[in-house]
VEXTI-909032 format. One line per field, with one value per residue: x negated, y negated, z negated of N, C-alpha, C in turn; residue in one letter. Coordinates in steps of 0.001 Angstrom, whole numbers, always signed. Layout:
// residues N
nxx = X, ...
nyy = Y, ...
nzz = Z, ...
caxx = X, ...
cayy = Y, ...
cazz = Z, ...
cxx = X, ...
cyy = Y, ...
czz = Z, ...
rest = A, ...
***
This chain:
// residues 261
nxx = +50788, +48841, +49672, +50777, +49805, +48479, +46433, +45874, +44259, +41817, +40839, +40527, +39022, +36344, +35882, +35108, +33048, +31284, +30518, +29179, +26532, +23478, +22006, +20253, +16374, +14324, +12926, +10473, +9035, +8889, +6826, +4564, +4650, +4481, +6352, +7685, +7617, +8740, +10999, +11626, +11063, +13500, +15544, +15215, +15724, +18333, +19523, +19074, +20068, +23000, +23720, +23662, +20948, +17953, +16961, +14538, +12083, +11280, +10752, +8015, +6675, +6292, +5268, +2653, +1423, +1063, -510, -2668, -3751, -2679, -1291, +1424, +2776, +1579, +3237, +5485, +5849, +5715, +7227, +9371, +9116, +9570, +12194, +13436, +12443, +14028, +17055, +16740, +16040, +18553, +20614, +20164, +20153, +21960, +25358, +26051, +23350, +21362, +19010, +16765, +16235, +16717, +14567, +12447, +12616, +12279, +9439, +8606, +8951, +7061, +5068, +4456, +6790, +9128, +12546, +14455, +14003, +15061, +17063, +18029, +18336, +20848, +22573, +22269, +23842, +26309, +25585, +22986, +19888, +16840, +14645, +12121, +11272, +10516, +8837, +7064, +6749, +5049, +3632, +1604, +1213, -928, -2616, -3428, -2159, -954, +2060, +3682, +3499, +3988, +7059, +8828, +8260, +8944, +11627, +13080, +12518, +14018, +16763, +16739, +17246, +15393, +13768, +12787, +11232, +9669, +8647, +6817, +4933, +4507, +3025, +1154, -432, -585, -3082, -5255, -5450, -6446, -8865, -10339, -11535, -9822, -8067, -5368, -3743, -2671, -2863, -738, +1529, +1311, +1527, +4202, +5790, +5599, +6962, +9421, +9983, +10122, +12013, +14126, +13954, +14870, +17658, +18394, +18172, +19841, +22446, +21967, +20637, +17604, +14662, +12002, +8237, +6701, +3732, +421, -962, -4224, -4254, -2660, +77, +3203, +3223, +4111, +2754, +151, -2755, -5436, -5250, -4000, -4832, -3617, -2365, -3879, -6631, -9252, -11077, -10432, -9439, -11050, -10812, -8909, -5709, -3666, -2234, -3300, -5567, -9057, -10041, -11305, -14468, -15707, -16549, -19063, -21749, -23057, -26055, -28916, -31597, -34946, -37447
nyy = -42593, -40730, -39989, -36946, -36818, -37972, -36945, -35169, -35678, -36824, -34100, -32941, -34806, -34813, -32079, -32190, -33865, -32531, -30251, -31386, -32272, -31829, -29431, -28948, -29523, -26473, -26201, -24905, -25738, -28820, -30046, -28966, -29857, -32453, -35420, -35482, -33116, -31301, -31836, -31352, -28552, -28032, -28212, -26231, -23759, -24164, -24113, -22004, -20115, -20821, -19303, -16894, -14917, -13854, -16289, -16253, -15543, -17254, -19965, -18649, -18454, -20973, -21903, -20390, -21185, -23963, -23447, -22327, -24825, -25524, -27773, -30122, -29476, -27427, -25569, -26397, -24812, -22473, -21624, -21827, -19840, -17651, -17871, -17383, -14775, -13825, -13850, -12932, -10536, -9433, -10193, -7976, -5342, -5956, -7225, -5759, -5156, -4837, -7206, -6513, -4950, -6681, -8598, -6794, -5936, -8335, -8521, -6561, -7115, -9454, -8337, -6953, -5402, -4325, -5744, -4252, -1366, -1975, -2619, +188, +1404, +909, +2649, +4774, +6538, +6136, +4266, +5212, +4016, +1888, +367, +1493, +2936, +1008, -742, +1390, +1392, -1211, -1199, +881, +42, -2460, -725, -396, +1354, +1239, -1075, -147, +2567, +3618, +2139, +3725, +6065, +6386, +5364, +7381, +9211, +8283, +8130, +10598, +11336, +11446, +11459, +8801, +10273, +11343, +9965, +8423, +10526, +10495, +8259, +8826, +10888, +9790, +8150, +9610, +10938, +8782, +8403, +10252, +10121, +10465, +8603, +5867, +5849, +9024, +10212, +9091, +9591, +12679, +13259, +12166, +13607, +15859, +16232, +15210, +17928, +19451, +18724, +19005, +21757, +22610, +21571, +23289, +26185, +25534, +25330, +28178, +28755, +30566, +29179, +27061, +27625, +25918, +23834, +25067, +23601, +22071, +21895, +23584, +23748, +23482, +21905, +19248, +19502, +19620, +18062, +19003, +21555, +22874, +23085, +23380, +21005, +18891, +19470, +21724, +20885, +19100, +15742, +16232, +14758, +16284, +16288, +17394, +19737, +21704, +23894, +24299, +26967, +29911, +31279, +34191, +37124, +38494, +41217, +44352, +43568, +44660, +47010, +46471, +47772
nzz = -23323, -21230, -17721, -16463, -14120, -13601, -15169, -13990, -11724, -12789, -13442, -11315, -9784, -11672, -11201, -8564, -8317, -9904, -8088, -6553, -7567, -8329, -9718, -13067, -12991, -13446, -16562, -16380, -14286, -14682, -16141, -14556, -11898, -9378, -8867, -6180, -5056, -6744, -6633, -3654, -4221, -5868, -4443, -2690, -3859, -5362, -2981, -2348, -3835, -3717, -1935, -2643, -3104, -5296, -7104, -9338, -8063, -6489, -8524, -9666, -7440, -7291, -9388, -9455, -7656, -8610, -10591, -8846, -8310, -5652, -2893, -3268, -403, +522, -1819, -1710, +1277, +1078, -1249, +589, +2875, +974, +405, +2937, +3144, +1215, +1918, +4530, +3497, +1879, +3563, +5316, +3490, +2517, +717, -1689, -3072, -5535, -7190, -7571, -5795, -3343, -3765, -3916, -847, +243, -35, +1172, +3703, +3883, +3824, +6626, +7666, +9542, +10172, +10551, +9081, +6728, +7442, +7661, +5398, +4436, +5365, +3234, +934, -1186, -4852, -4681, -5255, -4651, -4770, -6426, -4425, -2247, -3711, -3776, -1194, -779, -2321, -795, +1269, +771, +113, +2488, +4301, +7204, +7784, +9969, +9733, +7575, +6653, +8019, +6946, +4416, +4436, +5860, +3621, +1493, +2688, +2581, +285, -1851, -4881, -7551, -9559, -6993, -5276, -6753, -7097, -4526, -3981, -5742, -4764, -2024, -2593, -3756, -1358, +589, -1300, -1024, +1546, +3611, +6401, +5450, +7096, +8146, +5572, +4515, +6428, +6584, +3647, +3588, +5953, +4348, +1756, +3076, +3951, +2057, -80, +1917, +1952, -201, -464, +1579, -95, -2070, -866, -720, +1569, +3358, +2414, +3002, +2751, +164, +375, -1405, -4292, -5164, -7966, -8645, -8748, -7256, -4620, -1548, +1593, +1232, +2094, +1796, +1504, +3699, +6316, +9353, +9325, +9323, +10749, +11024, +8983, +6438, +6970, +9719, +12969, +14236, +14880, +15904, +14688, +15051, +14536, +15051, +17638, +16290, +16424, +18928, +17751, +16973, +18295, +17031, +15439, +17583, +17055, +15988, +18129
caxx = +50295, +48752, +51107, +50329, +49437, +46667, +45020, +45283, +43682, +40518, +40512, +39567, +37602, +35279, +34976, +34131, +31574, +30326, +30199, +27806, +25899, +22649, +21630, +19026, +15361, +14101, +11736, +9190, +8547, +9035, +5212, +3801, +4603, +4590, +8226, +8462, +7674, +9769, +12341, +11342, +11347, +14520, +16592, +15205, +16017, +19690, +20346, +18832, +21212, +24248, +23399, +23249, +19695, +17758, +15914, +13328, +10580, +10653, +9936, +7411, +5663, +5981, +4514, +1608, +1213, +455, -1699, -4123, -4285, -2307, -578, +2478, +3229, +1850, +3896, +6591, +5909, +5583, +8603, +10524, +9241, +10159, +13761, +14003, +13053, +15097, +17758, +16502, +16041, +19709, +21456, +19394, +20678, +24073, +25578, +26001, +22121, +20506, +18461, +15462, +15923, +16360, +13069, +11283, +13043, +11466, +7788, +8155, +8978, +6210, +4385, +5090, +7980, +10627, +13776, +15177, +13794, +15596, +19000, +18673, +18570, +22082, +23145, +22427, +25291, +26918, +24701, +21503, +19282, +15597, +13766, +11438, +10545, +10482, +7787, +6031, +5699, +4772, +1830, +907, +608, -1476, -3814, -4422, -1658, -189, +3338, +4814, +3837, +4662, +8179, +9889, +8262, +9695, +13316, +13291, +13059, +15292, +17660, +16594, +17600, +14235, +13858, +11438, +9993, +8803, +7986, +6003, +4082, +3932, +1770, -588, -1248, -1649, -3800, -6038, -5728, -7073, -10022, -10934, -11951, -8488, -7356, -4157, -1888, -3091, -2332, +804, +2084, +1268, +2201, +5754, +6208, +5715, +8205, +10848, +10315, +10291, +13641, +15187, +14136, +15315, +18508, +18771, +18169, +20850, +22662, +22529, +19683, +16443, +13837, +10708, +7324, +5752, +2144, +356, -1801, -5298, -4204, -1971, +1705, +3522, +3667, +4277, +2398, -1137, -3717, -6466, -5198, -3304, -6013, -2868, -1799, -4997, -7611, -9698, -11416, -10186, -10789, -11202, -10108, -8307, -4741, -2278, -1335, -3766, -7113, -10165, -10238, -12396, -15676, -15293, -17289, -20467, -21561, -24060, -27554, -30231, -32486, -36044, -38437
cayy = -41240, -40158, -38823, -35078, -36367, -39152, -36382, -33932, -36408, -37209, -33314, -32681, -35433, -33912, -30641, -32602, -34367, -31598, -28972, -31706, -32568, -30448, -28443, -29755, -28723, -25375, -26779, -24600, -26934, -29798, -30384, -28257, -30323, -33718, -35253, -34847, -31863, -30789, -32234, -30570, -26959, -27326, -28451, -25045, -22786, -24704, -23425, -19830, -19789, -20421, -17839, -15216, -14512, -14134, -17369, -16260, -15366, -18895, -19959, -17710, -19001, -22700, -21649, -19516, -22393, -24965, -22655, -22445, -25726, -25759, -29186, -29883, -29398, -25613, -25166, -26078, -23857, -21307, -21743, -22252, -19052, -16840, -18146, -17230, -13686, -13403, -14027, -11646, -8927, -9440, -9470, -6497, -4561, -5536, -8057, -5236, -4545, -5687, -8257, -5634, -4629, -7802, -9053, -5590, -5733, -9272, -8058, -5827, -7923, -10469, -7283, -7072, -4185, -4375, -5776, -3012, -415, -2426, -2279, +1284, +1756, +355, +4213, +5313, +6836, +4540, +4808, +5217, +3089, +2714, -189, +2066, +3323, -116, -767, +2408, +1191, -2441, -599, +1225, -1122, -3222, +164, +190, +1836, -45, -1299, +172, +3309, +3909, +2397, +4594, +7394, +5492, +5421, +8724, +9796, +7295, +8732, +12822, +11482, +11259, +11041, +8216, +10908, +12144, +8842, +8056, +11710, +10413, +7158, +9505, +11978, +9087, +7178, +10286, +11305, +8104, +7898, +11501, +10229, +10738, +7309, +5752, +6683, +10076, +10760, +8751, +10827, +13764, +13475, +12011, +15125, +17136, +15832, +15723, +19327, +20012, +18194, +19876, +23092, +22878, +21609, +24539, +26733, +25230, +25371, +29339, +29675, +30641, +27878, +27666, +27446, +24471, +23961, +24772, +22068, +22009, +22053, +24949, +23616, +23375, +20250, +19095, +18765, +19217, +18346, +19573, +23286, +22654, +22834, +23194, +19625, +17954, +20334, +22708, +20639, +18221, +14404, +15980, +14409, +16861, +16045, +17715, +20681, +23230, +23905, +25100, +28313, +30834, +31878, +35151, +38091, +39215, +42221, +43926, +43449, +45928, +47870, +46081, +49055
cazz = -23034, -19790, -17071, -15833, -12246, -13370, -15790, -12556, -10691, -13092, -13536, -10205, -9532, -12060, -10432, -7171, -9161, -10362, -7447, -5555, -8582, -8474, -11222, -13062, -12742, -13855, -17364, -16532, -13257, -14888, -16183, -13578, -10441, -8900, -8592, -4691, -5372, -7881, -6171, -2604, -4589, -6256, -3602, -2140, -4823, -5294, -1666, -2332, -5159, -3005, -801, -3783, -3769, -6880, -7368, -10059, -7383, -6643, -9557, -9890, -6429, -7576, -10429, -8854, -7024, -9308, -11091, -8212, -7396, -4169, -2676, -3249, +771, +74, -2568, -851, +2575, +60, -2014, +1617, +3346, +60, +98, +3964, +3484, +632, +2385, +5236, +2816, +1414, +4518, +5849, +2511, +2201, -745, -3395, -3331, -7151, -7336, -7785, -4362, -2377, -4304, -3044, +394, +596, -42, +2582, +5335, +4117, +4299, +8031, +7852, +10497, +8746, +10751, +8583, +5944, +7804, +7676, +3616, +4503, +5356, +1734, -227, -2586, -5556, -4467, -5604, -3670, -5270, -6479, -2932, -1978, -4346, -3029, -265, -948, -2876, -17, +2305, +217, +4, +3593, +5428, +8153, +7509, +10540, +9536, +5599, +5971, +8572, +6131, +2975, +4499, +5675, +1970, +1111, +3561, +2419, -1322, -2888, -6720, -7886, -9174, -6125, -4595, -7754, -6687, -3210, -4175, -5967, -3242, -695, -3083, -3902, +70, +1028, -2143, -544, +2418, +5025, +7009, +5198, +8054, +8233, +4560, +4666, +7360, +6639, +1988, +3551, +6017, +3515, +1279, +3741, +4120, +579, -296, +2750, +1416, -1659, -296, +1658, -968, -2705, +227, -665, +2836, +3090, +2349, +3532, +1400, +65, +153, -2712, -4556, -5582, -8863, -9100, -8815, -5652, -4243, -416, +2679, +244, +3376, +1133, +1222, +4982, +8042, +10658, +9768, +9690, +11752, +10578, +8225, +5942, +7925, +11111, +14069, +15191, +13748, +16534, +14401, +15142, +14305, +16386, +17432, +15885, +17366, +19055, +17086, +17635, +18679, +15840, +16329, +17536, +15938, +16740, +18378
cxx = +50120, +49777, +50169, +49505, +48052, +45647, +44453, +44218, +42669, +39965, +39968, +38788, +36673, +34901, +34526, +32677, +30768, +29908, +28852, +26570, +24871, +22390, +20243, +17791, +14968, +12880, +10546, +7978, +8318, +7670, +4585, +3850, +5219, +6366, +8616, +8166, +8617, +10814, +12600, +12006, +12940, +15591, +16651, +16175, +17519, +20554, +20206, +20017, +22703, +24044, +23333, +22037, +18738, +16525, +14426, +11798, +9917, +10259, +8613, +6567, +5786, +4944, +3063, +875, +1, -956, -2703, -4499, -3886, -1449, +626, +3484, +2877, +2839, +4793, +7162, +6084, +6575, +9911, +10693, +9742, +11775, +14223, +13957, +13579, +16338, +18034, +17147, +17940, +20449, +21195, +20476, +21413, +23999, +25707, +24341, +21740, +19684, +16786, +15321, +15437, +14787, +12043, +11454, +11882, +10438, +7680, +8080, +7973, +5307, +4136, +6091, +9033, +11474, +14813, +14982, +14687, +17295, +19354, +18377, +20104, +23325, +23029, +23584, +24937, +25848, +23896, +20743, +17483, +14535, +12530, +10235, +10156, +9197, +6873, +5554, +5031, +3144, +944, +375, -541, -2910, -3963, -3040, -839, +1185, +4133, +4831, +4335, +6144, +8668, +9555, +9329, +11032, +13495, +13477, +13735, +16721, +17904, +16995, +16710, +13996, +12902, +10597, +8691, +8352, +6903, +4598, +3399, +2749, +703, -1391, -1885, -2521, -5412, -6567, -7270, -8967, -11001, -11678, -10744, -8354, -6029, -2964, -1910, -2288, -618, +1716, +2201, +2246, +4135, +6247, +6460, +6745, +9221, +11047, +10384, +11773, +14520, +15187, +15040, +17069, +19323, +19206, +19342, +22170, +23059, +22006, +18319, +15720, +12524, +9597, +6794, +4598, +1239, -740, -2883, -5137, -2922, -478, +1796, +3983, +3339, +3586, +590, -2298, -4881, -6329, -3816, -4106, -5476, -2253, -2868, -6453, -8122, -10034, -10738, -10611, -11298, -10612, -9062, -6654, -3334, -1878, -1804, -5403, -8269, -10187, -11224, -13326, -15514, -16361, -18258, -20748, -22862, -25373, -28374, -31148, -34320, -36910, -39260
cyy = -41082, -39812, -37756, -35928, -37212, -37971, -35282, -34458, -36639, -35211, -32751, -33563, -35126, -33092, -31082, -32899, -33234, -30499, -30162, -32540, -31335, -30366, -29030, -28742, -27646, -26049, -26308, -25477, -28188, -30585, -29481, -29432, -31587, -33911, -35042, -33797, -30701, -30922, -31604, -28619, -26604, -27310, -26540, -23715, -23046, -24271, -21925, -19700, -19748, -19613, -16483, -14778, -14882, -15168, -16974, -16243, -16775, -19789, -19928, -18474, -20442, -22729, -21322, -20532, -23378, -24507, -22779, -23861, -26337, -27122, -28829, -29103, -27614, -25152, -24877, -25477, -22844, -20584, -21053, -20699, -17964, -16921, -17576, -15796, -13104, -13222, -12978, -10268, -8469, -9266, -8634, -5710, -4340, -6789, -6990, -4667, -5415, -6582, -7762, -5406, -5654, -8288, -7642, -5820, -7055, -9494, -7645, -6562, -8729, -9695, -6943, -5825, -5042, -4581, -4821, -1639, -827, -1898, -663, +1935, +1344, +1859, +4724, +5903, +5959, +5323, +4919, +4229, +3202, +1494, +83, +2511, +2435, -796, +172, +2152, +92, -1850, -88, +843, -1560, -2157, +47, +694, +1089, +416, -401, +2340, +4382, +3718, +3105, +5975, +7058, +5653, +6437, +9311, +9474, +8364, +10222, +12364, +11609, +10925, +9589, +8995, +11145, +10776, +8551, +9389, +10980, +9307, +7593, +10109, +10987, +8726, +7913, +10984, +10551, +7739, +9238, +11397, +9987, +9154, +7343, +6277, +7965, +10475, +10293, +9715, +11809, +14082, +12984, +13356, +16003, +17173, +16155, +17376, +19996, +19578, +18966, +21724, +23164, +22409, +22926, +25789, +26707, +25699, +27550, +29973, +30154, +29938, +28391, +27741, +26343, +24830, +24313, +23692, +22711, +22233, +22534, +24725, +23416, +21696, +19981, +18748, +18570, +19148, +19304, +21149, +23744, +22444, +22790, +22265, +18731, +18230, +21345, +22781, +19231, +16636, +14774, +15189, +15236, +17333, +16894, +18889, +22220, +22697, +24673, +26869, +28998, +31374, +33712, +35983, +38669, +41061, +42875, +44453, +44649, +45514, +46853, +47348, +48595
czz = -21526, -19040, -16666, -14646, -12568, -14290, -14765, -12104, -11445, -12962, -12511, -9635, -10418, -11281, -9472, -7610, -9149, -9284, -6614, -6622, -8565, -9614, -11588, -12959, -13548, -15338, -16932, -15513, -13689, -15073, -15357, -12114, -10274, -8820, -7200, -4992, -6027, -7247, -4879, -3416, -5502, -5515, -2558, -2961, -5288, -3847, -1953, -3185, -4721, -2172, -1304, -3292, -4828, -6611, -8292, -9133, -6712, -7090, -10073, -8925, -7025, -8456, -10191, -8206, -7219, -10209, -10724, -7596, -5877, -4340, -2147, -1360, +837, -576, -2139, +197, +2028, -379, -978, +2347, +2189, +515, +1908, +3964, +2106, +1313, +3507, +4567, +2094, +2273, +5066, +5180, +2262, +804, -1861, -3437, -4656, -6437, -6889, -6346, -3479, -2310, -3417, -1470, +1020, +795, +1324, +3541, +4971, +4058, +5432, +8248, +8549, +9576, +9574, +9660, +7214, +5899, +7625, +6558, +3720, +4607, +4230, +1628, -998, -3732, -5521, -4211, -5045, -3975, -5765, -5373, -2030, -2391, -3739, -1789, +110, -1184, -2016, +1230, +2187, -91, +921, +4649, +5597, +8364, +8672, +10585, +8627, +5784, +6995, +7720, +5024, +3426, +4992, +4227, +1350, +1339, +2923, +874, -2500, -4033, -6785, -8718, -8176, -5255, -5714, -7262, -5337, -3047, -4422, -5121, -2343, -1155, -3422, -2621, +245, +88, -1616, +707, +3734, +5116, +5978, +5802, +8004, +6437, +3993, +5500, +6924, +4734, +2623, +4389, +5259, +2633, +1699, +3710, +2928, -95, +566, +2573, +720, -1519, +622, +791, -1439, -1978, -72, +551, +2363, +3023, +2658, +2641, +1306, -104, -1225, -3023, -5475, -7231, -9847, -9005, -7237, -5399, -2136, +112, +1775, +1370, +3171, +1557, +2709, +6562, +9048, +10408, +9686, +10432, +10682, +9189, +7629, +6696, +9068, +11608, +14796, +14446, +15155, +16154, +14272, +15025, +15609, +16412, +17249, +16893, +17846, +18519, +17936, +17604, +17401, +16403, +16356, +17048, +16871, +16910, +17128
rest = X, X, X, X, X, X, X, X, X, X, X, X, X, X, X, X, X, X, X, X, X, X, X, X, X, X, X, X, X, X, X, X, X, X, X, X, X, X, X, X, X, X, X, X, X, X, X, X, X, X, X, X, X, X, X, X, X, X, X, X, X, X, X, X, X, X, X, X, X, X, X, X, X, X, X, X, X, X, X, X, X, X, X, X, X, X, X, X, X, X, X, X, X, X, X, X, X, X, X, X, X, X, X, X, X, X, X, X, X, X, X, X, X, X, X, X, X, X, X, X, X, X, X, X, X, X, X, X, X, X, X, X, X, X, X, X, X, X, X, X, X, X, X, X, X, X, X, X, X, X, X, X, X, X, X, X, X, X, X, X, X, X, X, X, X, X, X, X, X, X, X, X, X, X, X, X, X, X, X, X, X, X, X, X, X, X, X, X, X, X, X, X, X, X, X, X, X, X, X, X, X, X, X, X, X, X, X, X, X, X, X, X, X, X, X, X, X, X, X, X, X, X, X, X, X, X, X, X, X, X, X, X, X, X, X, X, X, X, X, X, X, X, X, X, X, X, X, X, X, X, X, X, X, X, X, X, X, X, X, X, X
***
């Protein structure tokens, strides 16, 4: 019969074995991609994985990859820069952020968003969850408005406690801003102002103060910051130029006309 100390001793030489033993390849790679290849992308995704970030999006790009035809040396730049701003986006966020987030957080920055704007979803209250808004503003980027000025709106609302309701609202407005004619930043700006000031009402309110009024909307409910039916936040006329707050001043009155002999 064995002694105790020789079965100790195979028992942890297993686990050695096994902790430097990589994991085998993902199947779905397996007929998709060359073996350096394969072997390049999992060694990647075997590090993301000790690092706690969620591997699937790598996957996903290997995959995407092979799909279009790209060489293996794409694939793999590909694969490599994902896994770095995963990693970004995770330590930005904090280790208890989901999976959902990191993955959004990661867009953004390959979006070009400051991974500062990241660090400061880090102020949240416990609980609050912003993947959603994360997405919102992935989307809105990708419409047109420039990254550095969607997410300091986006984490402001974050910050003010924003429903995904109302971020889900805020995509539409910009999305119907911008199909109206207004610049992206312009309607970004102005649909997230409005917000903030609509949440901080209503926390007032609550609050037991006086709140102020929200805008009303083209189509009869109240909703924030509506440019359409707002000429002192975007000029006189809808798409002016003249965005500092005030509109043109009125023509001064005429005098009434004489009588022709």
């Amino acid at each position: 019969m064995p002694s105790l100390s020789r079965l100790a001793f195979v028992f942890t030489g297993a686990l050695a074995l096994n902790a430097f033993t990589p994991q085998a390849s993902d199947p779905r790679l397996t007929n998709r991609l060359d073996r350096e290849t394969r072997d390049a992308v999992d060694a990647i995704i075997e590090s993301a994985r000790k690092s706690g970030v969620p591997t699937e999006p790598l996957v996903d790009r290997a995959l995407e990859g092979a799909s279009k035809r790209a060489t293996g040396s794409q694939i793999v730049s590909v694969v490599r820069g994902w896994a770095d701003d995963l990693r970004k986006a995770r330590q930005a966020l904090g280790p208890g952020s989901p999976d959902a987030e990191v993955v959004a957080g990661a867009h953004a920055l390959r979006n070009g968003v400051n991974v500062r704007q990241l660090e400061r979803l880090r102020a949240t209250r416990n609980g609050v969850r912003y993947a959603m808004a994360l997405d919102v503003m992935n989307y809105l980027v990708n419409r047109g408005v420039p990254a550095d000025t969607i997410s300091p709106v986006i984490v402001n609302l974050v910050l003010a406690s924003a429903s995904e309701d109302q971020f889900a609202r805020l995509r539409q407005d910009v999305e119907r801003d911008i199909s109206g004619g207004m610049s992206a930043a312009t309607a970004a700006s102005l649909r997230g102002q409005g917000l903030e000031r609509q949440i901080a009402d209503a926390t007032t309110a609550a609050n037991g103060g006086a709140p102020g009024s929200a805008l009303p909307s083209v189509r009869g409910s109240t909703r924030a910051g509506d440019p359409a039916l707002n000429p002192t936040a975007v000029g006189a006329v809808q798409g002016s130029n003249n965005v500092s707050g005030a509109g043109e001043a009125p023509a001064a009155p005429r005098g009434k006309p004489k009588k022709r002999p």
